[in-house]
PyMOL Python script that loads the backbone (N, CA, C, O; Angstrom):
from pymol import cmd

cmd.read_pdbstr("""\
ATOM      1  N   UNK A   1     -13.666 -23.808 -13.002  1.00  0.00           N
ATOM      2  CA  UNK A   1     -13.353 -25.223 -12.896  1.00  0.00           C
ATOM      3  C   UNK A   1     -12.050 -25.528 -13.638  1.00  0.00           C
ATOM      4  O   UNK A   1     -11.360 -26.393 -13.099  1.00  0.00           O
ATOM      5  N   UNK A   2     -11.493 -24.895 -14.968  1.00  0.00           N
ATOM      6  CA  UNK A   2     -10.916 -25.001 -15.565  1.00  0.00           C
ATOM      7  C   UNK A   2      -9.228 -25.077 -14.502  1.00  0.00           C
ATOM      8  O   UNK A   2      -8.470 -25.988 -14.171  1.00  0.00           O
ATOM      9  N   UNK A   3      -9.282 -23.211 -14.226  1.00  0.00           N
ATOM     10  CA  UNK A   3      -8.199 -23.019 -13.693  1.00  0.00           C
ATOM     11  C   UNK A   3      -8.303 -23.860 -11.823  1.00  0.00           C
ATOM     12  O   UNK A   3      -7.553 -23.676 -10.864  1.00  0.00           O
ATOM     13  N   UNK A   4      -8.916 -24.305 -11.884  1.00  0.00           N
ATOM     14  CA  UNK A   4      -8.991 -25.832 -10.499  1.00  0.00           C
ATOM     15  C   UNK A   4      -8.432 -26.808 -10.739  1.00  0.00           C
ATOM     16  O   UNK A   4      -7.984 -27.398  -9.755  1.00  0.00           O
ATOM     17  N   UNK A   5      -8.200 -27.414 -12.066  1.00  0.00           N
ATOM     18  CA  UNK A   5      -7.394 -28.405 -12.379  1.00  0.00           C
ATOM     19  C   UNK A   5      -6.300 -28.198 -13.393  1.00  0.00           C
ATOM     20  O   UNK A   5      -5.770 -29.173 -13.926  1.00  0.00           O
ATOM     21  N   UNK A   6      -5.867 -26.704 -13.739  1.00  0.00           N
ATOM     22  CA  UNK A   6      -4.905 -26.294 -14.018  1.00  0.00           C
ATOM     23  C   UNK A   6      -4.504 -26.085 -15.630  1.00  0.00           C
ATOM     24  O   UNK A   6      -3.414 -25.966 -16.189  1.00  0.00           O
ATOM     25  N   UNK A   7      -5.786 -26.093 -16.089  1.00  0.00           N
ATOM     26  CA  UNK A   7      -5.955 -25.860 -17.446  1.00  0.00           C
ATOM     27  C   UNK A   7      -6.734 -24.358 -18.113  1.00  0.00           C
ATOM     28  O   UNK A   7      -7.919 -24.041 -18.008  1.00  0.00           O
ATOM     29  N   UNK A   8      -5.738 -23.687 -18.735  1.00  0.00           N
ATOM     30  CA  UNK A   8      -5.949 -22.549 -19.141  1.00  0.00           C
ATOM     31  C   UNK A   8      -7.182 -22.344 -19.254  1.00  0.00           C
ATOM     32  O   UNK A   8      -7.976 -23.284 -19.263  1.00  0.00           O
ATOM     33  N   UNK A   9      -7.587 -20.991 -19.368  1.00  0.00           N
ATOM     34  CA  UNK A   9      -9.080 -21.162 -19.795  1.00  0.00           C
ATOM     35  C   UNK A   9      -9.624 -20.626 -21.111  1.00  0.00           C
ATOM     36  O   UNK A   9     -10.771 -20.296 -21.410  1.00  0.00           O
ATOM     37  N   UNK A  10      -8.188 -20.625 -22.011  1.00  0.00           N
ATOM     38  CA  UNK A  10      -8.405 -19.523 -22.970  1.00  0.00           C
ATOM     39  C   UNK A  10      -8.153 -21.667 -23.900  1.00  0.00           C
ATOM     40  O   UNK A  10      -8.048 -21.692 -25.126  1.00  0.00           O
ATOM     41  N   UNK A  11      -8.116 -22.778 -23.275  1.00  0.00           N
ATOM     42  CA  UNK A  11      -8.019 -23.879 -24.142  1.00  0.00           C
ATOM     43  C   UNK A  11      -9.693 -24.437 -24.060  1.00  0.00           C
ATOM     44  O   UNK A  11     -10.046 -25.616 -24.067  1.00  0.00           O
ATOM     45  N   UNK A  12     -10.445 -23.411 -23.993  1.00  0.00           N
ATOM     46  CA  UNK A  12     -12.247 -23.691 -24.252  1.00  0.00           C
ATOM     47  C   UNK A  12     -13.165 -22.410 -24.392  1.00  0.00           C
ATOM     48  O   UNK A  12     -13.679 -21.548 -23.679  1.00  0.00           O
ATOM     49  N   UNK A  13     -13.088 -22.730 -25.535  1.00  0.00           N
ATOM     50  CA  UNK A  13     -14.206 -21.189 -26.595  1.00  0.00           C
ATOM     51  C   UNK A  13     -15.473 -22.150 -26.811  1.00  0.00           C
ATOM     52  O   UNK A  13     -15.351 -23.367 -26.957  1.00  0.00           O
ATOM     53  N   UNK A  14     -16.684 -21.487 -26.816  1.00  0.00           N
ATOM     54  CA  UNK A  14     -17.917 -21.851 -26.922  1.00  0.00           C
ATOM     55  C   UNK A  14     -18.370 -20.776 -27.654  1.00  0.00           C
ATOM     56  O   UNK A  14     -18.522 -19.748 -26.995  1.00  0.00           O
ATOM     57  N   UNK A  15     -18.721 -20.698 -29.252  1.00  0.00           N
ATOM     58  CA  UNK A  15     -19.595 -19.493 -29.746  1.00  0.00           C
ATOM     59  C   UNK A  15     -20.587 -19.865 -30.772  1.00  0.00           C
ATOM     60  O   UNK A  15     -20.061 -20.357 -31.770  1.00  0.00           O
ATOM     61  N   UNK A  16     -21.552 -19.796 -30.803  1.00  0.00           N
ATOM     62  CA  UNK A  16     -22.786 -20.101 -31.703  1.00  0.00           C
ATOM     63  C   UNK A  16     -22.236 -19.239 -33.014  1.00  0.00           C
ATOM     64  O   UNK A  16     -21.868 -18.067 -33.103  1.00  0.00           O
ATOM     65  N   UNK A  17     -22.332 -20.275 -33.965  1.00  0.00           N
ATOM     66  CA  UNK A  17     -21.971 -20.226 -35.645  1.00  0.00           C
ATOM     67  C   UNK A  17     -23.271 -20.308 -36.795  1.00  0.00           C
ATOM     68  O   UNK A  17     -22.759 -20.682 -37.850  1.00  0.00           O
ATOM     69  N   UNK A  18     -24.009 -20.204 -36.888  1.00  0.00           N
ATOM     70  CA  UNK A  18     -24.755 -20.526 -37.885  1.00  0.00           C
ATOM     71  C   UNK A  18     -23.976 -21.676 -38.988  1.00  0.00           C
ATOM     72  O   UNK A  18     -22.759 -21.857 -39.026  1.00  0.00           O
ATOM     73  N   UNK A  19     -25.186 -22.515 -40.013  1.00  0.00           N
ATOM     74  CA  UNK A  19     -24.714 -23.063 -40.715  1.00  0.00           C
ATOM     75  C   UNK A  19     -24.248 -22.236 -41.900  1.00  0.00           C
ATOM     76  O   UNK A  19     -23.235 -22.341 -42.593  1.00  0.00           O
ATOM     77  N   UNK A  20     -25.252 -21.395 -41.943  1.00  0.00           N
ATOM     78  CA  UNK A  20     -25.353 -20.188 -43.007  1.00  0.00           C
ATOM     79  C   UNK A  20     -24.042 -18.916 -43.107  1.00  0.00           C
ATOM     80  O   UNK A  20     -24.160 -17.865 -43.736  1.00  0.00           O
ATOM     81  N   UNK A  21     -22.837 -19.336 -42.329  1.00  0.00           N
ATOM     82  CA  UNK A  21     -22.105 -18.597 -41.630  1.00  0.00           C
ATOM     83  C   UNK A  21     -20.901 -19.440 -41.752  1.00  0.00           C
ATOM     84  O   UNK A  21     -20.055 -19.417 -40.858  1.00  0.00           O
ATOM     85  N   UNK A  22     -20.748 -20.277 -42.932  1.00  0.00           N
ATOM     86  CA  UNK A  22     -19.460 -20.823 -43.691  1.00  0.00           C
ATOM     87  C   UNK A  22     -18.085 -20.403 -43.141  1.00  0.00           C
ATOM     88  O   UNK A  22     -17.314 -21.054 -42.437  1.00  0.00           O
ATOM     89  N   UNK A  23     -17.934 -18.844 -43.756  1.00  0.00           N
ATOM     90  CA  UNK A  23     -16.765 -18.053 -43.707  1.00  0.00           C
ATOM     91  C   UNK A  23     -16.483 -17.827 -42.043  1.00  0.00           C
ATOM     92  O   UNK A  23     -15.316 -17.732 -41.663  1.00  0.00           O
ATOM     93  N   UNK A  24     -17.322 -17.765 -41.315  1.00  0.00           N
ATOM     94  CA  UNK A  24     -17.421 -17.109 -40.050  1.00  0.00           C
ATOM     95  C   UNK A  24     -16.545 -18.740 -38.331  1.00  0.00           C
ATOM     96  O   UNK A  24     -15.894 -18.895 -37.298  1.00  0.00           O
ATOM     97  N   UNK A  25     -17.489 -19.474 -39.606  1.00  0.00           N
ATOM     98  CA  UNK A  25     -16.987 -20.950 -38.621  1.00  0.00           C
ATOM     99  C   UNK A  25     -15.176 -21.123 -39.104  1.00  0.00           C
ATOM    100  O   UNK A  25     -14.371 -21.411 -38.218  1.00  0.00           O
ATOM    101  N   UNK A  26     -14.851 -20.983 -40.091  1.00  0.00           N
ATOM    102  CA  UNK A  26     -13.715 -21.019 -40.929  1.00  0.00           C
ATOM    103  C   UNK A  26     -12.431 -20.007 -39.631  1.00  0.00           C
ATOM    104  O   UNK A  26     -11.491 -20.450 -38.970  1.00  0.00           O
ATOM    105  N   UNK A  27     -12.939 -18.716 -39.732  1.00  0.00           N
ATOM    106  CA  UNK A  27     -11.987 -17.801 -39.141  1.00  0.00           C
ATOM    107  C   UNK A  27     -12.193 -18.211 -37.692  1.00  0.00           C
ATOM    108  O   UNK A  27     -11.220 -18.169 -36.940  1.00  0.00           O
ATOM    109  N   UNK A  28     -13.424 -18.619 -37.220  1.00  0.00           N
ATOM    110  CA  UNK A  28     -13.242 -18.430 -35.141  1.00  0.00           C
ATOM    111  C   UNK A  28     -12.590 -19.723 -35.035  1.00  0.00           C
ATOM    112  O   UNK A  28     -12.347 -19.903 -33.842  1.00  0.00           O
ATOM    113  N   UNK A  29     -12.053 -21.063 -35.988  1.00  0.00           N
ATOM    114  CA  UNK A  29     -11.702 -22.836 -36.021  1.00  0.00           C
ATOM    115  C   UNK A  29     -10.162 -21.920 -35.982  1.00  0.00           C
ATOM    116  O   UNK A  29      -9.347 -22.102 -35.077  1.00  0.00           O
ATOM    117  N   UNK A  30      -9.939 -20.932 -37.110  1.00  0.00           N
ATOM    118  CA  UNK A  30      -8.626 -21.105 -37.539  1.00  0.00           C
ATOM    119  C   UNK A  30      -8.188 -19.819 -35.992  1.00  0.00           C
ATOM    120  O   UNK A  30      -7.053 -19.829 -35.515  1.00  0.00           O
ATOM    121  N   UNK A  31      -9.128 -18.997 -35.528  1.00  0.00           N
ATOM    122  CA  UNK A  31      -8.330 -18.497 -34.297  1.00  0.00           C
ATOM    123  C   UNK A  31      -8.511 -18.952 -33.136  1.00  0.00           C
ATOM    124  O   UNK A  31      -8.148 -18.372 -32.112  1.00  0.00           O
ATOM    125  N   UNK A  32      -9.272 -20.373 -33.194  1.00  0.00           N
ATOM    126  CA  UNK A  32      -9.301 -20.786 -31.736  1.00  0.00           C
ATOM    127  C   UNK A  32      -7.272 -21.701 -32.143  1.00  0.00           C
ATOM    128  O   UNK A  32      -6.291 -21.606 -31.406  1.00  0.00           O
ATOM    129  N   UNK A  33      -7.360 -22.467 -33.524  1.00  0.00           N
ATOM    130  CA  UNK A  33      -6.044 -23.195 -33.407  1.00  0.00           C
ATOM    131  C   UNK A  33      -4.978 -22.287 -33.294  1.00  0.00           C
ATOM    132  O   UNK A  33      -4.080 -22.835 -32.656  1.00  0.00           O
ATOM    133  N   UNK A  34      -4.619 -20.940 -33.687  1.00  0.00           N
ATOM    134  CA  UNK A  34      -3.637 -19.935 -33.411  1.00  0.00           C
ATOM    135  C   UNK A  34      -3.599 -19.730 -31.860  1.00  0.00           C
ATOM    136  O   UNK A  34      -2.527 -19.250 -31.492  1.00  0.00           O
ATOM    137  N   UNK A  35      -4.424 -19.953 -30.939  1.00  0.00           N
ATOM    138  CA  UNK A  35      -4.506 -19.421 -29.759  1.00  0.00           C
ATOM    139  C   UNK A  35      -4.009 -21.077 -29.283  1.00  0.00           C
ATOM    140  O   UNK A  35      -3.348 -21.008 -28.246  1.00  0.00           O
ATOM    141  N   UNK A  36      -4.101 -21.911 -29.574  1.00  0.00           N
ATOM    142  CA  UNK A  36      -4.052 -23.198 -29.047  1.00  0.00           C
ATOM    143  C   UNK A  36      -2.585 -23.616 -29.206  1.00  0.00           C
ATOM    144  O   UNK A  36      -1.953 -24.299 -28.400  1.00  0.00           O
ATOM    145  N   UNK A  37      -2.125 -23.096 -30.391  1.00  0.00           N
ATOM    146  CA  UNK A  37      -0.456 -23.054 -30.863  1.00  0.00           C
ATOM    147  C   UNK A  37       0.344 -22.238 -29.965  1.00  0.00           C
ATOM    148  O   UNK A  37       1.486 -22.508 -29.593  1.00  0.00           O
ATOM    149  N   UNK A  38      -0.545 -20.920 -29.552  1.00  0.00           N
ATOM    150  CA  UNK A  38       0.241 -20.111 -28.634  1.00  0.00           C
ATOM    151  C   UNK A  38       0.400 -20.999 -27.501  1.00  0.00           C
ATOM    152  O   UNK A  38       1.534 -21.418 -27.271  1.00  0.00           O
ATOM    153  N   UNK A  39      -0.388 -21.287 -26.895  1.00  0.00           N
ATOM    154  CA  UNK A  39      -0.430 -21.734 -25.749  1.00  0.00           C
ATOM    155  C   UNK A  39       0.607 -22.964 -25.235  1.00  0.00           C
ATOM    156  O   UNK A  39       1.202 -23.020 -24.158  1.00  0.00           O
ATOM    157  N   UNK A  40       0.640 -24.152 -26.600  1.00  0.00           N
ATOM    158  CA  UNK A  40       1.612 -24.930 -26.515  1.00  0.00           C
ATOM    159  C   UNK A  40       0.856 -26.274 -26.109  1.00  0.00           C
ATOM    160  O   UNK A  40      -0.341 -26.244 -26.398  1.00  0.00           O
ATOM    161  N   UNK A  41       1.234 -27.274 -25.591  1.00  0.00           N
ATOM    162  CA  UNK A  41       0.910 -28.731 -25.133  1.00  0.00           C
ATOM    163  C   UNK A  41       0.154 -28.414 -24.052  1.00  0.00           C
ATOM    164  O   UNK A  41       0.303 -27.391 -23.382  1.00  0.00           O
ATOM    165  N   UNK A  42      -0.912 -29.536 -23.802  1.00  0.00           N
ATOM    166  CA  UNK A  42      -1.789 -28.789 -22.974  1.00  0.00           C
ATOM    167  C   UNK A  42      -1.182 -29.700 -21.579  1.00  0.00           C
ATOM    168  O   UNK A  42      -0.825 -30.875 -21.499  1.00  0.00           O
ATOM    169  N   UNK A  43      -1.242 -28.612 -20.561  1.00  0.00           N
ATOM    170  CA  UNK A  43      -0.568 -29.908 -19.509  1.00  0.00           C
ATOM    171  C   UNK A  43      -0.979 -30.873 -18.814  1.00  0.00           C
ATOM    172  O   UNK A  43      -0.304 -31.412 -17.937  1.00  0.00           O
ATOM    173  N   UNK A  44      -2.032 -31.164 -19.104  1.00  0.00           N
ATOM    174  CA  UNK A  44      -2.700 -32.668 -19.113  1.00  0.00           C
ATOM    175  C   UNK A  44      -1.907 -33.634 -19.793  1.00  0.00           C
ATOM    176  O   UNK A  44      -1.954 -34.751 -19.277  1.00  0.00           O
ATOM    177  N   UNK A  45      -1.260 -33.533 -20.708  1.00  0.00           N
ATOM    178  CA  UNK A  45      -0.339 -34.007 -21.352  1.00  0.00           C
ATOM    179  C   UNK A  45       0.738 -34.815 -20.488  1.00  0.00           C
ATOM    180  O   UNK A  45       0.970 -36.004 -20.266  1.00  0.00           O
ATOM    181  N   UNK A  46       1.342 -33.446 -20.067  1.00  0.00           N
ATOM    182  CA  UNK A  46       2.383 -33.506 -19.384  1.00  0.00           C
ATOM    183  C   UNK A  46       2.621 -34.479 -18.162  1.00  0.00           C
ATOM    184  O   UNK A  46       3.625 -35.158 -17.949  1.00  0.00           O
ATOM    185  N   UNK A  47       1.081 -34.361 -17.157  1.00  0.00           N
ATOM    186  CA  UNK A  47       0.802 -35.081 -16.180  1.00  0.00           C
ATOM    187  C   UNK A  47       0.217 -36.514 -16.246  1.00  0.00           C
ATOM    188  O   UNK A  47       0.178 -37.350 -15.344  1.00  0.00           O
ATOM    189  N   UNK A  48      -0.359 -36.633 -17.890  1.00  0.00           N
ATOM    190  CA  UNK A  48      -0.550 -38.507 -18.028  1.00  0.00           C
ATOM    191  C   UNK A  48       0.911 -39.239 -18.466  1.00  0.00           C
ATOM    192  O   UNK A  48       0.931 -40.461 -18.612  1.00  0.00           O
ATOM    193  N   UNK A  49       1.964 -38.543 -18.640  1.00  0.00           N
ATOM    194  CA  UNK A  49       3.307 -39.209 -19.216  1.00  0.00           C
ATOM    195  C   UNK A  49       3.692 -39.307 -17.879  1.00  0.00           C
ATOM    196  O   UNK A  49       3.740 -40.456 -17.439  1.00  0.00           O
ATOM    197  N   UNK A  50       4.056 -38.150 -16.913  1.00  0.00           N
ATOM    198  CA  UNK A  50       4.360 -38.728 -16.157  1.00  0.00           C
ATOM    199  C   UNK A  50       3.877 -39.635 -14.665  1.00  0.00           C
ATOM    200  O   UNK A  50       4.464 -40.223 -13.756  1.00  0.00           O
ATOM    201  N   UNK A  51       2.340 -39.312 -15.085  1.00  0.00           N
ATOM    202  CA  UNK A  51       2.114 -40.979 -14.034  1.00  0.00           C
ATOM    203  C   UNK A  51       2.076 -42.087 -14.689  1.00  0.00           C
ATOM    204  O   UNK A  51       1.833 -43.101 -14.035  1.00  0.00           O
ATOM    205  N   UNK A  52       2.329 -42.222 -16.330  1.00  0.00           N
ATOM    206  CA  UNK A  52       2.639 -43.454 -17.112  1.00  0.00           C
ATOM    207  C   UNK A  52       3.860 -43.930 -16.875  1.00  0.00           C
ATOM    208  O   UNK A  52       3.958 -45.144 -17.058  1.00  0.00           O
ATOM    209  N   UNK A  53       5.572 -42.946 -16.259  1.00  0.00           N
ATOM    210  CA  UNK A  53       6.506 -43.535 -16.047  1.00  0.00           C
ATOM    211  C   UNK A  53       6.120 -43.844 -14.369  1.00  0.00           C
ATOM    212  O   UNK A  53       6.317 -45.037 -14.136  1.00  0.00           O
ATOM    213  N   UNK A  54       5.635 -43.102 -13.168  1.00  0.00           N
ATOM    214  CA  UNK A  54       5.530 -43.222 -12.363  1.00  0.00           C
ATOM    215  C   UNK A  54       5.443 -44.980 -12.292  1.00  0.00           C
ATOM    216  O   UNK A  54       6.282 -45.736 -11.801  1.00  0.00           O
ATOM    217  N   UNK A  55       4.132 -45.336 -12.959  1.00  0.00           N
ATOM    218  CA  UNK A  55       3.264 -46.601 -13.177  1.00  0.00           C
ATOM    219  C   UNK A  55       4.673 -47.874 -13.576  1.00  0.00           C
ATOM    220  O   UNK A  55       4.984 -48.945 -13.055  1.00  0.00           O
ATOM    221  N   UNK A  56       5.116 -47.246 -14.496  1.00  0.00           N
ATOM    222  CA  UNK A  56       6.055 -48.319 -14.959  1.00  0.00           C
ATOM    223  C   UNK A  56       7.330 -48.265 -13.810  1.00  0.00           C
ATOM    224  O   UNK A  56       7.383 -49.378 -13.287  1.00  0.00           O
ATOM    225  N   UNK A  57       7.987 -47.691 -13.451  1.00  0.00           N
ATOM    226  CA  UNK A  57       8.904 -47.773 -12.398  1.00  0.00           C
ATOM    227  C   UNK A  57       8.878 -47.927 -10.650  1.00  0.00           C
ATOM    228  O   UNK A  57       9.774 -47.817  -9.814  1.00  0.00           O
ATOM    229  N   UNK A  58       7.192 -48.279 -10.522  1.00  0.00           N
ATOM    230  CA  UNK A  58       6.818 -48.933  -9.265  1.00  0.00           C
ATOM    231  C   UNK A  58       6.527 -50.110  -9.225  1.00  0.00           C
ATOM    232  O   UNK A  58       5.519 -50.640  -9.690  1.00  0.00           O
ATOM    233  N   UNK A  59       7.678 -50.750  -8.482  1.00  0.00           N
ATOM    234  CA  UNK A  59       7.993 -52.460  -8.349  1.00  0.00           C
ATOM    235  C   UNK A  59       5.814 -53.000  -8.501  1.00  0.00           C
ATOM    236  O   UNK A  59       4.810 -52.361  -8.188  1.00  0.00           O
ATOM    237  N   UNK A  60       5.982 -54.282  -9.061  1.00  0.00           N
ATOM    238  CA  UNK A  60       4.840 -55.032  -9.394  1.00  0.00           C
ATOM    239  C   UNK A  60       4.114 -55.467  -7.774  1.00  0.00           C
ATOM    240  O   UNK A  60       3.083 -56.135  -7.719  1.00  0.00           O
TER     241      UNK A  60
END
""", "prot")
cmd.dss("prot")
cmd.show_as("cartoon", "prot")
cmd.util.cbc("prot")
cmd.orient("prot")
């Protein structure tokens, strides 16, 4: 579904953490945001700016 509307699929990790598992939630938070940095702006982004100018530069 992801790559259907054009969004990576590496921008949605799902992994069971325990509470008891402090250190463990710590490292998979800090390598899901390294993988999220790689990746860059997500382009959903990209496509609500530009139907926000679309919106504004079509006569009323």
């Amino acid at each position: 579904m992801l790559d259907f509307t054009g969004i990576e699929k590496e921008r949605l990790r799902a992994r069971w953490v325990s509470s008891a598992e402090a250190p463990e939630f710590v490292e998979e938070v800090n390598a899901f945001i390294d993988t999220l940095k790689e990746l860059g702006p997500s382009p959903l982004k990209a496509a609500v700016e530009a139907k926000k100018e679309e919106q504004k530069e079509a006569p009323a």
